[in-house]
N, C-alpha and C positions, 0 to 999 in steps of 0.2 A: 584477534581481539580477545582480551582477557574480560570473561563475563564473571568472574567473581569479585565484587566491589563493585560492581559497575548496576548503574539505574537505567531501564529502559521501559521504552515506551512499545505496545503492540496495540496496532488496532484491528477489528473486526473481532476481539479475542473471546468470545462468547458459544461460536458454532466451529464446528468446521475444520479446516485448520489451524485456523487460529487456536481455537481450544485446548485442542493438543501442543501445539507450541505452548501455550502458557503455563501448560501442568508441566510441561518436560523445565519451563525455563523458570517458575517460582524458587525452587530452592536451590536455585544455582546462582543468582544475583542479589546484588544488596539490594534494589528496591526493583519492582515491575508494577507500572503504570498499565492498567489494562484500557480499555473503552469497549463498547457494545453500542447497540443503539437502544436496547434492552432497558428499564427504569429499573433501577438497584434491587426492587423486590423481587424480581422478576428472574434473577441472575444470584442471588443470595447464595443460594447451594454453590454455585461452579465459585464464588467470591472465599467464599468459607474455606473447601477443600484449597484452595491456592493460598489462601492467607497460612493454612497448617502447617506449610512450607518454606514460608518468609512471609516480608511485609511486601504487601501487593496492596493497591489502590486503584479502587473501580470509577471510571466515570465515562456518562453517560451522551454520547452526540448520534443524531439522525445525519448522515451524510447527504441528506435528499432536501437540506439546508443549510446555505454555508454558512449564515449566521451559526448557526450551534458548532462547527467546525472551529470561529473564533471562541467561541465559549471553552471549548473542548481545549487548548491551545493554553485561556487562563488558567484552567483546572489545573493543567499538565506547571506550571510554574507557580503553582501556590503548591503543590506537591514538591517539588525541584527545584533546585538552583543550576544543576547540572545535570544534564543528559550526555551518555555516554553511545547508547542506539536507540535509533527509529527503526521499527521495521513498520511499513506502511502495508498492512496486508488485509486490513478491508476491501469488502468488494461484493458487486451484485451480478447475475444475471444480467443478459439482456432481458431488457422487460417484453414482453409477447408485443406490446405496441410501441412504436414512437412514443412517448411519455415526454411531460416536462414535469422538472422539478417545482417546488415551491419560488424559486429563482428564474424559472423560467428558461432554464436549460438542458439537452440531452439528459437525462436521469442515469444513465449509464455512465454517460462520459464526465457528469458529475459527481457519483457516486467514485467512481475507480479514477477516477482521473484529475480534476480539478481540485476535490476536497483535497487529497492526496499531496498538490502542488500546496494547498494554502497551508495546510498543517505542517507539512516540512521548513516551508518560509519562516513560521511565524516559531519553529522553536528552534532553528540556526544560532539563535544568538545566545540560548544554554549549552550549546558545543564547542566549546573551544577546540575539540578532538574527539572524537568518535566514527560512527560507523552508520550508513542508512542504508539499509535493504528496501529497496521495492518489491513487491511481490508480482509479479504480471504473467506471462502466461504465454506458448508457446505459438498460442490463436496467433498471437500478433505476426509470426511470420508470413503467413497468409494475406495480413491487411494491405489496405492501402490509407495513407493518411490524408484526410480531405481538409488541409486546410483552409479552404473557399469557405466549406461546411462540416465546420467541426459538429454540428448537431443533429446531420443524416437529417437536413428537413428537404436537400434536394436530389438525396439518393437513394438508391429503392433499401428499405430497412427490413431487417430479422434481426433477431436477438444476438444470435453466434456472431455477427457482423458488428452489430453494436459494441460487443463484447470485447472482439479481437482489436476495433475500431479503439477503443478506450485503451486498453494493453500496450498497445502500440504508438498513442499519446503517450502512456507511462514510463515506456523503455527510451522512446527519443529525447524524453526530459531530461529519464535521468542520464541519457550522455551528454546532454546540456549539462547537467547540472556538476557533472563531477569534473567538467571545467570549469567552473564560475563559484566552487568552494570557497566562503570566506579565508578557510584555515588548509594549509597543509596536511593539515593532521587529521584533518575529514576527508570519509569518502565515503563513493556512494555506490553502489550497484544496483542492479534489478536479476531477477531471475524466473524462471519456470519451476515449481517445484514438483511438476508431477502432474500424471492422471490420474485425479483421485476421487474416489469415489464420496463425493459428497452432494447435497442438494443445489448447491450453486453449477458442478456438472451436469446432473442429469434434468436439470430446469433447461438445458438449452441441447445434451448429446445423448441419445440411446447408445451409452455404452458403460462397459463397465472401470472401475479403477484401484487404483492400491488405495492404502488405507490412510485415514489424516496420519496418524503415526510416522508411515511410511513421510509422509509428505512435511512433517514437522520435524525427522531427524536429516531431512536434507535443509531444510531453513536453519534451522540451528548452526550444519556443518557451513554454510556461507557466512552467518552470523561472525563466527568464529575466526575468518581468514582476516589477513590485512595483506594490505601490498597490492590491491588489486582495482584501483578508485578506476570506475567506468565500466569494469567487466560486466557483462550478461552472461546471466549462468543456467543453463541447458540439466536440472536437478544440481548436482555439486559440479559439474564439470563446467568450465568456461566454454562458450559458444558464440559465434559470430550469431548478432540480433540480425533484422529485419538493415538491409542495406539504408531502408530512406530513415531509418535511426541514428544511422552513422553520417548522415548529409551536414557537414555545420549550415548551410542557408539553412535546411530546416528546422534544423535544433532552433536556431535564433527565432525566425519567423514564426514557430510554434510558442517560445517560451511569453514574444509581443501577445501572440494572440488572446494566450490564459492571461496574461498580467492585465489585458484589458477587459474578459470575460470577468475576471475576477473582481475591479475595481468596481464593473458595472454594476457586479451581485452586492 
């Protein structure tokens, strides 16, 4: 994927990893769409050093509301006619409790997971061709996907569970998803990028990690490939996901379940 000319969307782009992707990826692209959850004053500085770079466009969604997700969505096409990548790389902690959202849903599996599904839906039809990276995480090997109970209200809950739980939503989508491409010319992956030392790790792992850096020059090098619609990628290298990712019954049965989560938010 050729990123010079090309407009993209990052979300979470404020802390983290994210942050360092967007400094690496400003003055490499014709326009970069950022989001935070952050209110614009609030984000001014990290807005300013990325605009120095190119034309960047800041805007504002709580993912702990899917209303603002559709808001976020407008933004993104009053900005654009064309999108050429998503990379979907917001995300939270599991929260220390069972939480519901303002929606009334896992906050975890809302936050990483569902918002996730609704933002990519609703800007499919600015791609004629491009490229969606999911950002997820290697927890999800570990999970198990409950779809009885997508919202851990009848399984015993922790954060790292919640967390892997949502990841693992995210990766068997997107191998739903990169069957069920409008366009040939779209694809979609997910990936791991790392143990990286940043506050959404050490909120849930006493350990330590590489650096956002580290963890934003491997998102970039997936950014970059083509030829690979479904891959999960293990930092840059492709890796076999989590088997029940690869399930078609489940991909399907999962994809009903969010389309009806969703309809209901």
């Amino acid at each position: 994927m050729e990123l010079e000319g090309a407009t993209v969307v990052l979300t979470g782009a404020t802390t983290g990893i994210g942050r360092a992707t967007a400094v690496a990826l400003a003055p490499r692209v014709r326009q970069l769409i950022v989001h935070g959850p952050q209110a614009p004053a609030e984000v001014a500085g990290l807005v300013d050093q990325l605009r120095a770079g190119g034309d960047v466009v800041y805007l504002q969604a709580d993912y702990g509301e899917l209303a603002a997700v559709g808001r976020l969505a407008e933004g993104i096409r009053s900005a654009t006619d064309r999108l050429d990548v998503l990379i979907n790389n917001a995300g939270r902690p599991g929260a220390p409790t069972r939480t519901l959202s303002r929606d009334g849903i896992e906050l975890t599996l809302q936050t990483n997971y569902l918002a996730p599904v609704a933002l990519t839906t609703a800007l499919l039809e600015l791609m004629p061709a491009g490229r969606i990276v999911n950002v997820a995480s290697a927890t999800h090997l570990s999970a198990t996907l409950h779809l009885d109970d997508l919202g851990l209200a009848r399984h015993p809950y922790a954060p790292s569970t919640a967390y892997a739980h949502s990841k693992l939503a995210l990766v068997t989508y997107t191998c739903w998803l990169a069957k069920n491409l409008p366009s040939a010319s779209i694809e979609a992956v997910s990936m791991h990028p790392g143990v990286i030392a940043t506050d959404l790790l050490h909120a849930m792992f006493s350990i330590g990690g590489d650096s956002v850096e580290y963890a934003a020059a491997n998102l970039l090098e997936v950014v970059s490939l083509t030829g690979d619609n479904g891959t999960y990628y293990d930092e840059r290298l492709p890796a076999p996901p989590n088997p029940i990712a690869q399930n078609p019954e489940t991909q399907a049965r999962l994809y009903q379940l969010t389309s009806d989560l969703l309809q209901r938010a």
